[in-house]
Gaussian input, Z-matrix of N, CA and C with variables (Angstrom, degrees):
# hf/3-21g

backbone

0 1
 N
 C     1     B1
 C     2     B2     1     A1
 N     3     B3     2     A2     1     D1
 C     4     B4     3     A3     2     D2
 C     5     B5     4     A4     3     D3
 N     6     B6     5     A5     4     D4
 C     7     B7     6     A6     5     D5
 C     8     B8     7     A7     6     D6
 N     9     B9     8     A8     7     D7
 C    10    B10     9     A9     8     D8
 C    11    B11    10    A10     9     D9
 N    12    B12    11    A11    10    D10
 C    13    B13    12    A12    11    D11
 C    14    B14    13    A13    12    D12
 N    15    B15    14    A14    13    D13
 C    16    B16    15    A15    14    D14
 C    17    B17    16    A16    15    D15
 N    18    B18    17    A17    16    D16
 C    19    B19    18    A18    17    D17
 C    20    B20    19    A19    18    D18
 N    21    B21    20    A20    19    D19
 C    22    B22    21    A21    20    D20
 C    23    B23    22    A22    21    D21
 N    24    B24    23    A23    22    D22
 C    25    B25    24    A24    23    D23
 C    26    B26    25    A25    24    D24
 N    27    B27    26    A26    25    D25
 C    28    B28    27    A27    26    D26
 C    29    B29    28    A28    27    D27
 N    30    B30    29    A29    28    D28
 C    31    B31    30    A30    29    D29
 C    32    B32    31    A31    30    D30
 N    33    B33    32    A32    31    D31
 C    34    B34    33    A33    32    D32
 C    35    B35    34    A34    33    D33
 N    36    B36    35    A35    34    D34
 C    37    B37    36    A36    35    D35
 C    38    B38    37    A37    36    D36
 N    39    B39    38    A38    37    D37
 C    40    B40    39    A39    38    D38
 C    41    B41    40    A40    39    D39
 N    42    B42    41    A41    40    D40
 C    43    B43    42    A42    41    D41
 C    44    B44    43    A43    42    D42
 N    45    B45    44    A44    43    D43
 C    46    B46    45    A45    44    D44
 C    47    B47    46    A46    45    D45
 N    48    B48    47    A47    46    D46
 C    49    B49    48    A48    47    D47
 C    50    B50    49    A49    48    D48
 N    51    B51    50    A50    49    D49
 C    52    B52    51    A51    50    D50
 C    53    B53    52    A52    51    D51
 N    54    B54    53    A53    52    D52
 C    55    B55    54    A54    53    D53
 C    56    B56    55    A55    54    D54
 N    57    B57    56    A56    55    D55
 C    58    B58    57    A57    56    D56
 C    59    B59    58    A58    57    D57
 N    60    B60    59    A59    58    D58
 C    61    B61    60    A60    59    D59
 C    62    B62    61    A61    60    D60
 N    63    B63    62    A62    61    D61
 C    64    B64    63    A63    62    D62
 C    65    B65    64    A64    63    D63
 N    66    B66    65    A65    64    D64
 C    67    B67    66    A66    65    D65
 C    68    B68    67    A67    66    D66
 N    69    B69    68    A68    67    D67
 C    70    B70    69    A69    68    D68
 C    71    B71    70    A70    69    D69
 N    72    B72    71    A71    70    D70
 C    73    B73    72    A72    71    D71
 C    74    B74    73    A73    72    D72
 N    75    B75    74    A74    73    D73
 C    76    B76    75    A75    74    D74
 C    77    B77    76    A76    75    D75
 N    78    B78    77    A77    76    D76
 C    79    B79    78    A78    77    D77
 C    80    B80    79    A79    78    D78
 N    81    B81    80    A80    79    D79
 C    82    B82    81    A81    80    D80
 C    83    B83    82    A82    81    D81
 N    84    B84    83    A83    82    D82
 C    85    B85    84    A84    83    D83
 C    86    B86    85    A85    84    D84
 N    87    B87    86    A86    85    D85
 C    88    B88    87    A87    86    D86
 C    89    B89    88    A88    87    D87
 N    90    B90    89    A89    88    D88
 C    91    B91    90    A90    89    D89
 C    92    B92    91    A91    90    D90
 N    93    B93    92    A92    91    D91
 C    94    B94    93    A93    92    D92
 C    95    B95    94    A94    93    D93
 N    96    B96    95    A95    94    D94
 C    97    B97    96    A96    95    D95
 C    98    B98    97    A97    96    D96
 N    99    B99    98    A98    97    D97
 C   100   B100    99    A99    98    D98
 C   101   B101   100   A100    99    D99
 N   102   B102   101   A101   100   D100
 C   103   B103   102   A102   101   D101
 C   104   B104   103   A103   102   D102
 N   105   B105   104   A104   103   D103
 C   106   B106   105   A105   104   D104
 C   107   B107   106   A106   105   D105
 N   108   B108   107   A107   106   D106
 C   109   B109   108   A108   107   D107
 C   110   B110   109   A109   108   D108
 N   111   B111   110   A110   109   D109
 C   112   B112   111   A111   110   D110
 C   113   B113   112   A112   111   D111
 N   114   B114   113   A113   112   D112
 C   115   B115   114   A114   113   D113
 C   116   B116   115   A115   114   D114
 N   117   B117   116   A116   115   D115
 C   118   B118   117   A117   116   D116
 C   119   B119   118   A118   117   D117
 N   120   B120   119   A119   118   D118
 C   121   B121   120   A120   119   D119
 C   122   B122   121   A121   120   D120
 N   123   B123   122   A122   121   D121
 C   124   B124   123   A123   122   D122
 C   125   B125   124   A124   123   D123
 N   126   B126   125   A125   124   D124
 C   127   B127   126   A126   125   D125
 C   128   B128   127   A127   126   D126
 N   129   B129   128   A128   127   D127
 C   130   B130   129   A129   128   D128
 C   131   B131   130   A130   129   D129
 N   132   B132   131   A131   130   D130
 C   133   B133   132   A132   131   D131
 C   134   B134   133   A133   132   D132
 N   135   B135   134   A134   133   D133
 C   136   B136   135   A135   134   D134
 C   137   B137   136   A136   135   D135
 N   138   B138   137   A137   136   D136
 C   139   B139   138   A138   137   D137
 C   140   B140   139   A139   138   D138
 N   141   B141   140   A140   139   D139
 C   142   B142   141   A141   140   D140
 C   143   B143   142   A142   141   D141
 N   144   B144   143   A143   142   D142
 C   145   B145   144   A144   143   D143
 C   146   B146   145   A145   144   D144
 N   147   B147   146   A146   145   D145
 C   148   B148   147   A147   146   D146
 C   149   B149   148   A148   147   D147
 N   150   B150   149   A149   148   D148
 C   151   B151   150   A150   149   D149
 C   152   B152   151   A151   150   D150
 N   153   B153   152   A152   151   D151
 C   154   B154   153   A153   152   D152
 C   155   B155   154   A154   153   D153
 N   156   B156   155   A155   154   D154
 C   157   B157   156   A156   155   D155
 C   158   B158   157   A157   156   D156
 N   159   B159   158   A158   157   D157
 C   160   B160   159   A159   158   D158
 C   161   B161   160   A160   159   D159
 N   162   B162   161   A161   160   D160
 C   163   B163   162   A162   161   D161
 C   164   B164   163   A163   162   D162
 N   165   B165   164   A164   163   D163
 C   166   B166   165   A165   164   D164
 C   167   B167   166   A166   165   D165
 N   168   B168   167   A167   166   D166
 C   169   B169   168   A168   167   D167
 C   170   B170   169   A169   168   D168
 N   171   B171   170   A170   169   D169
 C   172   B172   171   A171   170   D170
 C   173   B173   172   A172   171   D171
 N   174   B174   173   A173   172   D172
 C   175   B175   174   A174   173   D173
 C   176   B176   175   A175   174   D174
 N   177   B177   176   A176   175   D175
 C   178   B178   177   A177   176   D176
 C   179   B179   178   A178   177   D177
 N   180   B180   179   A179   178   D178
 C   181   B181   180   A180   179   D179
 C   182   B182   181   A181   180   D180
 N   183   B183   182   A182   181   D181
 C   184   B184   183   A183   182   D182
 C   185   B185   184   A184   183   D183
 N   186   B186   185   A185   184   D184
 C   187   B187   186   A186   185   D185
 C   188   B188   187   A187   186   D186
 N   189   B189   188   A188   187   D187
 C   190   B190   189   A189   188   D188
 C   191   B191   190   A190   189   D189
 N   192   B192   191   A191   190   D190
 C   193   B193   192   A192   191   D191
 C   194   B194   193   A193   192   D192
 N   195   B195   194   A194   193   D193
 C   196   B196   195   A195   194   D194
 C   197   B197   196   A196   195   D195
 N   198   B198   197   A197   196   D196
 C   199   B199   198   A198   197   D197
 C   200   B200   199   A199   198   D198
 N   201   B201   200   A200   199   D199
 C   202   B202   201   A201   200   D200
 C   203   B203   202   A202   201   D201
 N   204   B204   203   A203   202   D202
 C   205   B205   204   A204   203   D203
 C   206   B206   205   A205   204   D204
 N   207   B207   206   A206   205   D205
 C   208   B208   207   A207   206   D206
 C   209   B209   208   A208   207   D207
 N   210   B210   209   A209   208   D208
 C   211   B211   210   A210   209   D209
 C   212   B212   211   A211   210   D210
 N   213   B213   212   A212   211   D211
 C   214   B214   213   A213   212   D212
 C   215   B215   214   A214   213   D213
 N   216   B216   215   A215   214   D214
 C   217   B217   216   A216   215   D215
 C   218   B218   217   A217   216   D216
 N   219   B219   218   A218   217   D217
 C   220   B220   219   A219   218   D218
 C   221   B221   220   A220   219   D219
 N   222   B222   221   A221   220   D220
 C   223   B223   222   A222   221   D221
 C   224   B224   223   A223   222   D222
 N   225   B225   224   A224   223   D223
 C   226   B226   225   A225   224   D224
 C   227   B227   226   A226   225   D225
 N   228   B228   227   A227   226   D226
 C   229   B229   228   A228   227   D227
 C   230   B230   229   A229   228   D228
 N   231   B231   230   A230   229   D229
 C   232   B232   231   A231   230   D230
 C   233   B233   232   A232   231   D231
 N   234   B234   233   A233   232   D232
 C   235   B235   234   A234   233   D233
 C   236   B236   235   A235   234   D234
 N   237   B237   236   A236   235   D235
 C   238   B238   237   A237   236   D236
 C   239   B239   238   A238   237   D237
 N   240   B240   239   A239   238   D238
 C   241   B241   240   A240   239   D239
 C   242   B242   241   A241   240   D240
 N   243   B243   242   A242   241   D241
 C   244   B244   243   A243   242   D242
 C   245   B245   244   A244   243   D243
 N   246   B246   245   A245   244   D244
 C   247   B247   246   A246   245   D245
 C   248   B248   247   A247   246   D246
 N   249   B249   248   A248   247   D247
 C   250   B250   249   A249   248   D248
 C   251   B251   250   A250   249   D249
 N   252   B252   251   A251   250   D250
 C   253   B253   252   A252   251   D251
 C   254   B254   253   A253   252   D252
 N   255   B255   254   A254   253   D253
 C   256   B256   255   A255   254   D254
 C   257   B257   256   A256   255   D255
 N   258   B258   257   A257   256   D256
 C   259   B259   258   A258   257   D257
 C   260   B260   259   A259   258   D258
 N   261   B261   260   A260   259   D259
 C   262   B262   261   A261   260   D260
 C   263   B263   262   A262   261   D261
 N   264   B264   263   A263   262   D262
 C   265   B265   264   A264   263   D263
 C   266   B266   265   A265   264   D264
 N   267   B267   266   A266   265   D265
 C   268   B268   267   A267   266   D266
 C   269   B269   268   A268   267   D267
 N   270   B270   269   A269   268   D268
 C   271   B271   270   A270   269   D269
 C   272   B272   271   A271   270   D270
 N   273   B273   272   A272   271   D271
 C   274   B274   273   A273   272   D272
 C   275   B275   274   A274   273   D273
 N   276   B276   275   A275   274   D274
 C   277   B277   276   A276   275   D275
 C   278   B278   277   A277   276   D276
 N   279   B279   278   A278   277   D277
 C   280   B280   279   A279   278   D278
 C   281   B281   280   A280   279   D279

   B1=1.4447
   B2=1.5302
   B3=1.4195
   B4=1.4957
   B5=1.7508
   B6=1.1295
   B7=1.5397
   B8=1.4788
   B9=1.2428
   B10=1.6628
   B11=1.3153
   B12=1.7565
   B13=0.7291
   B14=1.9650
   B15=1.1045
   B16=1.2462
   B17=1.4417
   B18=1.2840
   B19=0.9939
   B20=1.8408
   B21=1.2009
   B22=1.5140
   B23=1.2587
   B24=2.0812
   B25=1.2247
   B26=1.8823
   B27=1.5376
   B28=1.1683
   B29=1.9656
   B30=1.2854
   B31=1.4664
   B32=1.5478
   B33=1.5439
   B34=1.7200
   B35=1.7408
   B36=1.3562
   B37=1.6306
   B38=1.8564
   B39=0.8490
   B40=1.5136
   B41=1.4574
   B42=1.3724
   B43=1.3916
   B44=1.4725
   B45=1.7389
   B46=1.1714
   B47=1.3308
   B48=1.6575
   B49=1.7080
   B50=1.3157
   B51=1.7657
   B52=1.6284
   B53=1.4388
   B54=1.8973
   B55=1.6963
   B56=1.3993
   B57=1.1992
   B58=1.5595
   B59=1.5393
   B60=1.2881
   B61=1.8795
   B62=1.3927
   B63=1.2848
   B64=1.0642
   B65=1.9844
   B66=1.5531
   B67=1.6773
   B68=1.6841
   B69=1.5608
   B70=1.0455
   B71=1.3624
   B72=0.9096
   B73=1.3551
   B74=2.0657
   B75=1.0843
   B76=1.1323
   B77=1.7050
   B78=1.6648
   B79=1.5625
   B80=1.5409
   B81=1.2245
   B82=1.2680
   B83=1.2563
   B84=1.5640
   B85=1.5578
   B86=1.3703
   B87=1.4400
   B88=1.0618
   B89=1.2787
   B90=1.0539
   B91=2.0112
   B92=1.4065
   B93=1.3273
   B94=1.4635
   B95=1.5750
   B96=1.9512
   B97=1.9033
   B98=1.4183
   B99=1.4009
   B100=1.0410
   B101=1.1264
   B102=1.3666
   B103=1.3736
   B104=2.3397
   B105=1.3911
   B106=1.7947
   B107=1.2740
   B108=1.6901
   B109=1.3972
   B110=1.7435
   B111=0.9262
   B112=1.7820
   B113=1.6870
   B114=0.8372
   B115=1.7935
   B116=1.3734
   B117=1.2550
   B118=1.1811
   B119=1.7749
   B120=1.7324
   B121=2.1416
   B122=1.5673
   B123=1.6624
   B124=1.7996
   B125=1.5333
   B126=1.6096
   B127=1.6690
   B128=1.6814
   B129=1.8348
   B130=0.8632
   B131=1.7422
   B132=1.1471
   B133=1.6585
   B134=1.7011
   B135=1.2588
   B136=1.1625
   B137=1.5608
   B138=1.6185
   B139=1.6706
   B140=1.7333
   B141=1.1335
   B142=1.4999
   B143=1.4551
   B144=1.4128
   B145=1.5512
   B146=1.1584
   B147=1.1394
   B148=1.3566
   B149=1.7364
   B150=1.1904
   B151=1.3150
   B152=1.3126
   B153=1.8189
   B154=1.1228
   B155=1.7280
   B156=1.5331
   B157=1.2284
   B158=1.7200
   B159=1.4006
   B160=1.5819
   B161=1.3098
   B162=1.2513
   B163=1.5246
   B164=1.3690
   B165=1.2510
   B166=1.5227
   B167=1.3946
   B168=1.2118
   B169=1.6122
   B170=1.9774
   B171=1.5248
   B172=1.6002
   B173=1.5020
   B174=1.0563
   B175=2.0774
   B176=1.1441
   B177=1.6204
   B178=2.0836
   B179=1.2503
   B180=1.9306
   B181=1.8173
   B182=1.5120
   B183=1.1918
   B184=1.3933
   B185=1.3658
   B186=1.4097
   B187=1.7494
   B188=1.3072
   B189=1.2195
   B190=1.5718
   B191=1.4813
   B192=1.5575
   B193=1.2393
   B194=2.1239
   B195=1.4243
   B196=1.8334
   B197=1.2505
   B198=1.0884
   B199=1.1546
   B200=1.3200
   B201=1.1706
   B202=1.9286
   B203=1.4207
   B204=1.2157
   B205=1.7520
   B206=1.6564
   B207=1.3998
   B208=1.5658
   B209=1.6786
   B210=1.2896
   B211=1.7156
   B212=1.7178
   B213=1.2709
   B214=1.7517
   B215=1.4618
   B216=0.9190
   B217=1.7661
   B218=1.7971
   B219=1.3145
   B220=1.3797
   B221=1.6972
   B222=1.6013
   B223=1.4591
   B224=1.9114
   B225=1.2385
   B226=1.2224
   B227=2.0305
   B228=1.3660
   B229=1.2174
   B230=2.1106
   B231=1.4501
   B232=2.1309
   B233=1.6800
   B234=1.3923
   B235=1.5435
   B236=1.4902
   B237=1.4957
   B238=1.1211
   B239=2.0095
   B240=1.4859
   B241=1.4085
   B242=1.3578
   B243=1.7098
   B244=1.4903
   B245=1.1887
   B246=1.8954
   B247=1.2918
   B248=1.4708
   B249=1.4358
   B250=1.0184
   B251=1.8552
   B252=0.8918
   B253=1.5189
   B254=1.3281
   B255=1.3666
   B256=1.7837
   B257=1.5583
   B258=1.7350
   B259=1.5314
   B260=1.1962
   B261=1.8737
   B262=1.7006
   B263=1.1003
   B264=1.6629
   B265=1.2994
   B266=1.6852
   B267=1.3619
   B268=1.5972
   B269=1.8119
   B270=1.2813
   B271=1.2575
   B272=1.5780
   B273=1.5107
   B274=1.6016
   B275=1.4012
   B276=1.0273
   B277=1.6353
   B278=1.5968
   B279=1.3242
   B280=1.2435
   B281=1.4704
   A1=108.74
   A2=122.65
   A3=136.16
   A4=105.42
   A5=94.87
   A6=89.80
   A7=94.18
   A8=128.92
   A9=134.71
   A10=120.91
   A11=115.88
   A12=125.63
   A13=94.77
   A14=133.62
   A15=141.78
   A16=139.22
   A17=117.25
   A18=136.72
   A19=99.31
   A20=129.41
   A21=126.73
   A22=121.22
   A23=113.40
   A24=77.76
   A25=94.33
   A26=107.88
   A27=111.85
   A28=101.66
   A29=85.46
   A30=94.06
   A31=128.04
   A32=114.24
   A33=86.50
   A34=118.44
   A35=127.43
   A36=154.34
   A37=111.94
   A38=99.97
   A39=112.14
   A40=105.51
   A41=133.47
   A42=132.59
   A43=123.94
   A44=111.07
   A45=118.29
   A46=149.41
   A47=93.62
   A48=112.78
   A49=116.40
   A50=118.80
   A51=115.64
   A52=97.94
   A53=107.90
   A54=105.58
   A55=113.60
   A56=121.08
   A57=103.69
   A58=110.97
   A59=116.01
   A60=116.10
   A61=97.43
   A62=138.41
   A63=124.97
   A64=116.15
   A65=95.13
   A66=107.72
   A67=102.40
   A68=120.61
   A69=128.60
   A70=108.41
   A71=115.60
   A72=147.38
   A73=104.98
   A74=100.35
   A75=117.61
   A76=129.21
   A77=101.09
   A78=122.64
   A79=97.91
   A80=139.54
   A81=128.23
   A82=123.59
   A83=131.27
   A84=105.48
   A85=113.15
   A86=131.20
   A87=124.19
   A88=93.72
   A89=133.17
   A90=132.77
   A91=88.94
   A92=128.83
   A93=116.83
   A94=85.60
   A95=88.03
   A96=93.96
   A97=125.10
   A98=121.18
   A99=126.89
   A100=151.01
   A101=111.70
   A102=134.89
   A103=88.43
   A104=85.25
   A105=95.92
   A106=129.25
   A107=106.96
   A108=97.79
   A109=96.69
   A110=104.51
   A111=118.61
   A112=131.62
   A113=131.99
   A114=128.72
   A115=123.94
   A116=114.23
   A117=117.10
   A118=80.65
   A119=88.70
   A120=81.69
   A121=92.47
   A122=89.09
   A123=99.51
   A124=80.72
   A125=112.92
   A126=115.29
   A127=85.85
   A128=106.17
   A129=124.85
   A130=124.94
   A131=118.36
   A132=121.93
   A133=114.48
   A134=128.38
   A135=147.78
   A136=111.71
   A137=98.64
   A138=95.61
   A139=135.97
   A140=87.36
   A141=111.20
   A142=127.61
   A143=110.57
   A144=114.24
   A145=111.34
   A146=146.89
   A147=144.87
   A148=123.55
   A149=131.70
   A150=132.61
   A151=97.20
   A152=138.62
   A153=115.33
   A154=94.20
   A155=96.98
   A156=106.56
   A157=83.53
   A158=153.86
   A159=139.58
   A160=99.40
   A161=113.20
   A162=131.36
   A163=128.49
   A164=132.11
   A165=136.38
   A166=111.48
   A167=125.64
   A168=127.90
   A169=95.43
   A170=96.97
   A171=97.24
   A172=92.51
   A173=122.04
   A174=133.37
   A175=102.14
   A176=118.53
   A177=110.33
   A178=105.67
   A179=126.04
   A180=114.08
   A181=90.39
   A182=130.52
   A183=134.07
   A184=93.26
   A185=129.28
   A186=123.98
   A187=115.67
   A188=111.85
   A189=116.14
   A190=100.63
   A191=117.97
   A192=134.61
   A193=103.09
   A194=90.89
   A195=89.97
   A196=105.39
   A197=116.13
   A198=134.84
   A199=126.03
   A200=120.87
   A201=160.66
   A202=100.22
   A203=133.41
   A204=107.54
   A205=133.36
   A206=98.38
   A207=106.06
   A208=121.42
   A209=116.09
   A210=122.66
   A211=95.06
   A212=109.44
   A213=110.37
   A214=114.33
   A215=123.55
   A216=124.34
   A217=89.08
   A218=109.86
   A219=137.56
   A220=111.94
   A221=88.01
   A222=83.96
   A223=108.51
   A224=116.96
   A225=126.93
   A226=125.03
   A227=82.96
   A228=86.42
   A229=122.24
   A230=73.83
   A231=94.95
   A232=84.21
   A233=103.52
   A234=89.40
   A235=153.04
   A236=114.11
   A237=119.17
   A238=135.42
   A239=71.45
   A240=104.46
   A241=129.99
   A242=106.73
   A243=117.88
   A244=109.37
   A245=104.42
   A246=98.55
   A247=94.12
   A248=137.31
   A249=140.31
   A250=127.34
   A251=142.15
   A252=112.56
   A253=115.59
   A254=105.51
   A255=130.09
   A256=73.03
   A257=94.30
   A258=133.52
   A259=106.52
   A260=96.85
   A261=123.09
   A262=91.67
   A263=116.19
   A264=159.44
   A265=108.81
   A266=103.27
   A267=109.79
   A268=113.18
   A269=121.38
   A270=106.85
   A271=96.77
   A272=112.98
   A273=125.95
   A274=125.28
   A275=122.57
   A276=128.80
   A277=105.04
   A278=142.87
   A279=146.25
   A280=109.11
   D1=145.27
   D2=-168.59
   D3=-128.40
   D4=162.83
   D5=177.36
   D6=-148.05
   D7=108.47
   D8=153.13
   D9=-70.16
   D10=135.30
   D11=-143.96
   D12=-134.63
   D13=84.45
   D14=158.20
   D15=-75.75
   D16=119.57
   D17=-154.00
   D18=-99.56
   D19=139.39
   D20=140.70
   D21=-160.57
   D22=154.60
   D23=170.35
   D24=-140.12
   D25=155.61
   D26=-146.83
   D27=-102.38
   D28=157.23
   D29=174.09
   D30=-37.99
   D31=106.24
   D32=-166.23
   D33=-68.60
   D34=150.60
   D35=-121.80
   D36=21.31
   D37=71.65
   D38=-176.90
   D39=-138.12
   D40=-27.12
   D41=-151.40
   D42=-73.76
   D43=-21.97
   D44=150.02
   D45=-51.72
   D46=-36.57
   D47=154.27
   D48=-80.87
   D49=-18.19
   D50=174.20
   D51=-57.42
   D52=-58.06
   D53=-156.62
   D54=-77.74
   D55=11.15
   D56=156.42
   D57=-105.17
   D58=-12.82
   D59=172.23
   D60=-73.70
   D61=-34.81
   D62=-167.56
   D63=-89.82
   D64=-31.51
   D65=179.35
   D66=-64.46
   D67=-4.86
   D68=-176.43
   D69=-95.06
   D70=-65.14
   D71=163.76
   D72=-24.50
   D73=-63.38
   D74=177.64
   D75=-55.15
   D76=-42.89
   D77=162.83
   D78=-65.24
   D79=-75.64
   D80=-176.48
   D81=-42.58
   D82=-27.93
   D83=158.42
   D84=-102.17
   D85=50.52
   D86=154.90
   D87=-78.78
   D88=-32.45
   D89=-145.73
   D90=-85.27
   D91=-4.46
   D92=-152.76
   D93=-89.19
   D94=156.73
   D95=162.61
   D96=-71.33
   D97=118.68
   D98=-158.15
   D99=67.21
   D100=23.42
   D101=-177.22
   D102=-86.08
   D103=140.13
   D104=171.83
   D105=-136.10
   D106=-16.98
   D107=161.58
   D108=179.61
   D109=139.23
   D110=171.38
   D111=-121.69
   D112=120.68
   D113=154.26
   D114=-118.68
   D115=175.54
   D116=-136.42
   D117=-152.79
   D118=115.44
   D119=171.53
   D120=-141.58
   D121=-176.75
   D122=-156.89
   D123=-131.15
   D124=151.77
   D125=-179.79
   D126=-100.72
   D127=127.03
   D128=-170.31
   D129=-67.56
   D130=0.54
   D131=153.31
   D132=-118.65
   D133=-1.13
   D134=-173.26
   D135=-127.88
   D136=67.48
   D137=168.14
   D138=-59.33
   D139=-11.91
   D140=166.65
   D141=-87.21
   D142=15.76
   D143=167.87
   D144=-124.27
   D145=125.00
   D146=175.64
   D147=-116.92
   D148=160.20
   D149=-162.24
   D150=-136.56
   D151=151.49
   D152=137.95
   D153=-146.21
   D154=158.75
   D155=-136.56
   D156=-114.06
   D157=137.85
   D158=175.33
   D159=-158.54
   D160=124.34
   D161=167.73
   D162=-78.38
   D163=140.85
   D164=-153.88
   D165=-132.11
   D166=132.06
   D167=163.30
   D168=-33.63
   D169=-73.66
   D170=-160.68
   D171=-145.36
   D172=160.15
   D173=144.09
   D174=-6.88
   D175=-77.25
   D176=-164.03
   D177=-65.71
   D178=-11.57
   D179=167.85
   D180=-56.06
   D181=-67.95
   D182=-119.37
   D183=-87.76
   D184=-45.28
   D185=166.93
   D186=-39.80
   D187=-38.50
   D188=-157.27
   D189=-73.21
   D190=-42.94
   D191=-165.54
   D192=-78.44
   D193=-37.70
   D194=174.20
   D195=-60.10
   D196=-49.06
   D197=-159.88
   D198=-69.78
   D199=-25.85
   D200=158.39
   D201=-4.44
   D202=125.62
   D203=126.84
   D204=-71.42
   D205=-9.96
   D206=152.23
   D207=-60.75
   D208=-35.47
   D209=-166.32
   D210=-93.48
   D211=-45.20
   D212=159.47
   D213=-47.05
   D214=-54.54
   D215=-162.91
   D216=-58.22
   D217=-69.16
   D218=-158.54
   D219=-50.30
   D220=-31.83
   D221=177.23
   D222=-110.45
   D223=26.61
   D224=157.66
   D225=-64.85
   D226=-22.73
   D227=175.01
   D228=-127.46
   D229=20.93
   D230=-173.42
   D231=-101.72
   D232=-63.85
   D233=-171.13
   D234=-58.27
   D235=-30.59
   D236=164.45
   D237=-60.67
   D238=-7.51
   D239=177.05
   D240=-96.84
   D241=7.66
   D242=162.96
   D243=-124.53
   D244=168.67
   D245=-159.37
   D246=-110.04
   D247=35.53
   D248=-150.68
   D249=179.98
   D250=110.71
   D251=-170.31
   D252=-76.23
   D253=144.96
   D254=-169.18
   D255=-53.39
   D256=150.18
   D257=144.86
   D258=-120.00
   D259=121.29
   D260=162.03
   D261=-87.00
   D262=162.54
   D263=-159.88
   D264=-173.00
   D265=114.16
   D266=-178.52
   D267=-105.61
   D268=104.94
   D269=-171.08
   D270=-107.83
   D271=163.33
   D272=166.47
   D273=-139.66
   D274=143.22
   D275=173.48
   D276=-28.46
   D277=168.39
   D278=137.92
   D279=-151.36

């Protein structure tokens, strides 16, 4: 099991249109193979930073899902909407 770890931070007064691109965003890889669990948090004086946190069977779940034209579509409308490109972070049990 893996846990990805995404970083962004969004255009400031934009974040209302972030959190529904992303609450979207988010339903679509539930469907994915091997997707197990995700959230989604806000840094609490910095509404303009966001985290989301999604758990994986293994690595080839989480490629498959980067890799998506589902995670493409989804993030057609996440990205233009940051002011920065997301940083992934892949962590694992040891």
């Amino acid at each position: 099991m893996i846990k990805i770890i995404i970083e962004r931070r969004i255009m400031p007064g934009l974040e209302e249109e972030y959190d529904a691109a992303a609450r979207e965003a988010m339903r679509a890889s539930i469907n994915a193979r091997g997707f197990i669990a995700g959230e989604s948090l806000r840094e609490r004086h910095h509404p303009e930073h966001r985290l989301l946190i999604t758990q994986w069977r293994d690595l080839s779940a989480w490629k498959d899902w980067l890799n998506s034209p589902e995670r493409e579509r989804a993030m057609q409308r996440v990205l233009p909407l940051l002011s920065e490109d997301e940083r992934i972070r892949i962590y694992e049990h040891y």
